[in-house]
C-alpha positions in Angstrom: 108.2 -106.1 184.0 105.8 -103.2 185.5 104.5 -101.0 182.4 105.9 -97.9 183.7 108.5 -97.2 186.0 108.4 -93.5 187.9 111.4 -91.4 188.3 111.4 -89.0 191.3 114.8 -87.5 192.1 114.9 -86.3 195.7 116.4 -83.4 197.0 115.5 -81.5 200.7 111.6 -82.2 199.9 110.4 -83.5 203.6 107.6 -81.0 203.2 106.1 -82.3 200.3 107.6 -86.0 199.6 105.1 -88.0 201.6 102.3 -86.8 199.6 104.0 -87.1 196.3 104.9 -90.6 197.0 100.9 -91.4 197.9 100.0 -89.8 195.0 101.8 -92.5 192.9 100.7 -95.2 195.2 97.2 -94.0 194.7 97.0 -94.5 190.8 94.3 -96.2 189.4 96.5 -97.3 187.4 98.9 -99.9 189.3 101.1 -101.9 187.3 104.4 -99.4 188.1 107.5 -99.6 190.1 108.9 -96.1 192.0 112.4 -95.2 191.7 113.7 -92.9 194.1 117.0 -91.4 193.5 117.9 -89.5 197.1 120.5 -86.8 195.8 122.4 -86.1 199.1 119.3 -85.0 201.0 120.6 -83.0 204.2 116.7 -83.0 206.1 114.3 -85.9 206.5 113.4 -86.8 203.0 114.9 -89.7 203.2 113.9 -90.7 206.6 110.7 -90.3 205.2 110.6 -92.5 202.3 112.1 -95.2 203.6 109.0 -96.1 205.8 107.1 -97.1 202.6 106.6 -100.8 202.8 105.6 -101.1 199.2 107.8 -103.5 197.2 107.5 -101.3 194.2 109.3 -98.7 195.8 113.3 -98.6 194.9 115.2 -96.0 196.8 119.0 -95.0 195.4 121.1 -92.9 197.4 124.1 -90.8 196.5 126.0 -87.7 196.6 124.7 -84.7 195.7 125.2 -84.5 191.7 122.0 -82.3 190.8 118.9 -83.4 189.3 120.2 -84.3 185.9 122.6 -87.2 187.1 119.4 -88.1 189.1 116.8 -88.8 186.8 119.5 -90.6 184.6 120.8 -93.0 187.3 116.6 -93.4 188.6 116.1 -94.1 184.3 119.4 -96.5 184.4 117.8 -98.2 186.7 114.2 -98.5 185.6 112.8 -101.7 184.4 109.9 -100.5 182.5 110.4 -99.6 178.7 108.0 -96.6 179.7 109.4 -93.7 181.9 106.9 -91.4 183.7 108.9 -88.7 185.8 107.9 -86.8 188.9 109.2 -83.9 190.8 109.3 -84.6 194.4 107.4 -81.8 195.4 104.2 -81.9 192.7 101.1 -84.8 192.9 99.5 -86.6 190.6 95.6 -86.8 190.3 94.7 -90.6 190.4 93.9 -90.8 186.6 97.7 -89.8 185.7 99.4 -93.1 184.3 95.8 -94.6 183.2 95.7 -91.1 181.0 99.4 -91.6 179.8 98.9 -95.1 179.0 95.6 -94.0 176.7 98.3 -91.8 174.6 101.1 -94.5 174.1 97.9 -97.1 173.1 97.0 -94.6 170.3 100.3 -93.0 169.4 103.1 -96.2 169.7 105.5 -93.7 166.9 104.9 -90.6 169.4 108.3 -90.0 171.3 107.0 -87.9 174.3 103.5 -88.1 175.9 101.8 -84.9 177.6 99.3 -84.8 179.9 97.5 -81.8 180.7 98.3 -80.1 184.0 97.5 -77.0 186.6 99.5 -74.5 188.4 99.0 -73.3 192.0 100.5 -70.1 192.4 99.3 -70.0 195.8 97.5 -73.0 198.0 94.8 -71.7 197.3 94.7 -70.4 193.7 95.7 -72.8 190.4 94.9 -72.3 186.6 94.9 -74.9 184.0 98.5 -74.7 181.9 98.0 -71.9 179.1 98.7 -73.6 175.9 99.1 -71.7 172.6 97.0 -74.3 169.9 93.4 -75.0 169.8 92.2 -78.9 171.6 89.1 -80.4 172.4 88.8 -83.4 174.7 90.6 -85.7 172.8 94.2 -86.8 172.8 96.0 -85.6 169.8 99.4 -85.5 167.9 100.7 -81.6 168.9 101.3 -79.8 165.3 103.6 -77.2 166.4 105.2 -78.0 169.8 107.5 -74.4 170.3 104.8 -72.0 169.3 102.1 -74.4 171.5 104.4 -74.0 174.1 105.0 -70.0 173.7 102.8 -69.2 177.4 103.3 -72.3 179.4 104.8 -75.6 177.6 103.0 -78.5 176.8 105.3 -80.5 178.4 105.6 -80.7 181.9 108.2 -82.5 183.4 105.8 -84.0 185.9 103.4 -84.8 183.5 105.3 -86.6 180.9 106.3 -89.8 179.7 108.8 -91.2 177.0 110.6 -94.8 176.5 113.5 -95.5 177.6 114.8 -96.2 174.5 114.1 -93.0 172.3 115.2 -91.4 175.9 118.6 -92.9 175.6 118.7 -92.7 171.7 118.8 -89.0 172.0 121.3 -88.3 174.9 119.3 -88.6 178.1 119.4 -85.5 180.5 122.3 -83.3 179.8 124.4 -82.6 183.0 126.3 -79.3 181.9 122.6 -77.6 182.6 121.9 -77.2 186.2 118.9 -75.8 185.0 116.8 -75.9 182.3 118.2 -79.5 181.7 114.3 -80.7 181.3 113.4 -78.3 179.1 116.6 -79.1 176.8 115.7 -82.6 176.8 111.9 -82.0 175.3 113.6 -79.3 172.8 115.9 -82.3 171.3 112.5 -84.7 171.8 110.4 -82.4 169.4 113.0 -81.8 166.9 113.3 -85.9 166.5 109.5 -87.5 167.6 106.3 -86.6 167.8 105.0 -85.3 170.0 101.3 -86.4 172.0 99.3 -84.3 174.3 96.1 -85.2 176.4 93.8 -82.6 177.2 92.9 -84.1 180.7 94.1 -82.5 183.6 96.1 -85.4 185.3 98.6 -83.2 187.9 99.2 -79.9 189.7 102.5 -77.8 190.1 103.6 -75.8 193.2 104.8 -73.4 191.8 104.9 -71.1 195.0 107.5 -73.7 196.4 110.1 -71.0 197.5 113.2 -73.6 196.7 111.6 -74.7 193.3 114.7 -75.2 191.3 113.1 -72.8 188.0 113.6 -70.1 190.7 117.0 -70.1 191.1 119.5 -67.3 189.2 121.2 -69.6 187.0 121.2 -67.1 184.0 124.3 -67.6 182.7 123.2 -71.5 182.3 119.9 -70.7 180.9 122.1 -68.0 178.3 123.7 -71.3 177.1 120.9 -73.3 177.1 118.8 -71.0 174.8 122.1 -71.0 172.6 122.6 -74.5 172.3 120.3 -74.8 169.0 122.3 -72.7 166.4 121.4 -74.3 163.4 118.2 -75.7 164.5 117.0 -72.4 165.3 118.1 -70.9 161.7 116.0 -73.8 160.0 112.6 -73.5 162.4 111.0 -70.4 162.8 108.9 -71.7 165.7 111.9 -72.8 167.7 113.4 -69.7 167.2 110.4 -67.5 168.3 110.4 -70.4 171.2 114.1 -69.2 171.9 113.6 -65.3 171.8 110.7 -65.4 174.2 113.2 -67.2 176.5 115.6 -64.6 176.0 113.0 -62.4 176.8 112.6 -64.2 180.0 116.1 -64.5 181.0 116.9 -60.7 180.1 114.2 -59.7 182.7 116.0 -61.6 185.1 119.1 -60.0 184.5 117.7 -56.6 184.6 116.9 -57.1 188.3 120.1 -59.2 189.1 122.5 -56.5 187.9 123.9 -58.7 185.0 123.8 -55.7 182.7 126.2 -57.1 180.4 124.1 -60.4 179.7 121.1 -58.5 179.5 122.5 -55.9 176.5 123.7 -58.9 174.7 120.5 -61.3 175.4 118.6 -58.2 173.9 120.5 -57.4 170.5 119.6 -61.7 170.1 116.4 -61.2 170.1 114.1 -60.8 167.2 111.5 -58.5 168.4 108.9 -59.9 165.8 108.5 -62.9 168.1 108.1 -60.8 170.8 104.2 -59.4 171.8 103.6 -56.1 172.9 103.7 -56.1 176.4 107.0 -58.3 176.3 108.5 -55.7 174.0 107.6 -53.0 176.6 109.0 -54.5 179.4 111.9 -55.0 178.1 112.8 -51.6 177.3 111.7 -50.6 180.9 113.9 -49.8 183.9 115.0 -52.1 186.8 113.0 -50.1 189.4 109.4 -49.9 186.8 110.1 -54.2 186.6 110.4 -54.6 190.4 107.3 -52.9 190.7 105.3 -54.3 188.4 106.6 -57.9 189.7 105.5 -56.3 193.5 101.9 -55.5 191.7 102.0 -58.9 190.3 102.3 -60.2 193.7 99.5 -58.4 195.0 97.1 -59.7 192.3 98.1 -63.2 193.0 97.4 -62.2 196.7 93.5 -61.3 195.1 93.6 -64.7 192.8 94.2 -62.5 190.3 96.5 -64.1 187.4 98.1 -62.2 184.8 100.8 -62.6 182.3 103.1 -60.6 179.8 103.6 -64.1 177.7 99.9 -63.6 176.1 
């Protein structure tokens, strides 16, 4: 039985699915098998894949049934009582699993394992997550996981791990959420386990992948997502200021989708005490002043120039 098994669900990704794969083939760490869980591709992703020779490398195909259903058939299938999943268009650094396997060796009650990561919002231009608590170099049990994941979240669905059997304990991937569904699953981890995060950098995210599935205008979903903690959020401040800062987010992009009605309601659900300054601002500001601050945003990015109204 390999020690971890790695989920990558594959959708359209001939671009980037070569490298991905290499980077898990490239570990230092090698005792893993790779499932592959080809959702319907329609390009060469799966022409691709299938001329890797390695052994460890199991490829499931079937209709298209969105990433959920994916990464639960890829974890139905795994062998490994350790899950390490992997977007098909991000790469891991070669000390990725050897870095995950350091947490579950120090915290075996821990239910979800974080490694640190980076974010390229160009090809040229990446920052190091922004997380809202206070680490050093050593790997450590996360005290607060929604208020340390207020800027950017602490875990990254390409840079976790969990067992498969607190994974199936509370639910697995819920298939309602066409989006969101990842960050759903670490909401309902947190609540339950502990939760572990290692300060080394182990994997990068593209997030200037046009297609990238957090792009996509599923606001409606993401509404019902945010609301799908009702009495959790009464009892936990932190989840709740976790919530309203994704309400925040999601009114935004209602503002500049036209989806005026979501937006007034997303707004009179916020509590604007969990809100900072600049989000409070914005969110009082008209459709035209938002699309040009997003165009000025762009421009900045242009001049590897980062900035952000979540701190």
């Amino acid at each position: 039985m390999p020690f971890f098994s790695v989920i990558i669900p594959l959708y359209n990704k001939e671009t980037f699915i070569v490298k991905t794969i290499k980077s898990v083939l490239n570990q230092k760490f090698k005792d893993f098998e790779i499932i592959i869980v080809d959702d319907g591709s329609t390009d060469k992703s799966l022409e691709l894949v299938s001329q890797f020779q390695d052994l460890r490398i199991n490829i499931i195909q079937q209709k298209n049934k969105g990433v959920s259903v994916a990464r639960n058939v890829g974890i139905e299938h795994a062998n490994s009582k350790h899950i390490a999943l992997l977007d098909a268009d991000d790469t891991w650094y070669d000390n990725h699993l050897i870095e995950l396997k350091k947490q579950i060796a120090l915290f075996p009650e821990a239910g979800l394992y974080c490694n640190n990561y980076e974010i390229f919002h160009k090809k040229n231009m990446s920052r190091k997550a922004a997380l809202n608590f206070n680490y050093q170099n050593e790997c450590l049990i996360v005290e607060d996981f929604f208020k340390a994941s207020i800027t950017n979240l602490v875990a990254w669905t390409s840079a976790v791990c969990f067992s498969k059997e607190k994974f199936n304990e509370i639910g697995g991937f819920d298939t309602k959420f066409k989006t969101a569904q990842d960050l759903d699953l670490w909401i309902r981890f947190a609540l339950k386990y502990k939760v572990s995060f290692n300060p080394t950098i182990t994997m990068s995210y593209n997030f200037f992948v046009d297609d990238s599935l957090s792009k996509k205008e599923y606001n409606s979903i993401r509404y019902d997502f945010i609301n799908n903690y009702p009495e959790e959020e009464a009892q936990n401040p932190s989840l709740k200021t976790y919530l309203d800062v994704n309400r925040y987010a999601v009114a935004i992009r209602c503002l500049i989708n036209n989806e005026k009605k979501l937006y007034q309601k997303l707004k009179r659900e916020i509590n604007y005490k969990n809100l900072n300054l600049k989000q409070k601002v914005l969110l009082q500001c008209p459709k035209f002043f938002i699309q040009l601050c997003k165009s000025f945003h762009r421009i900045l990015i242009k001049n590897n120039i980062y900035l952000t109204a979540f701190k």
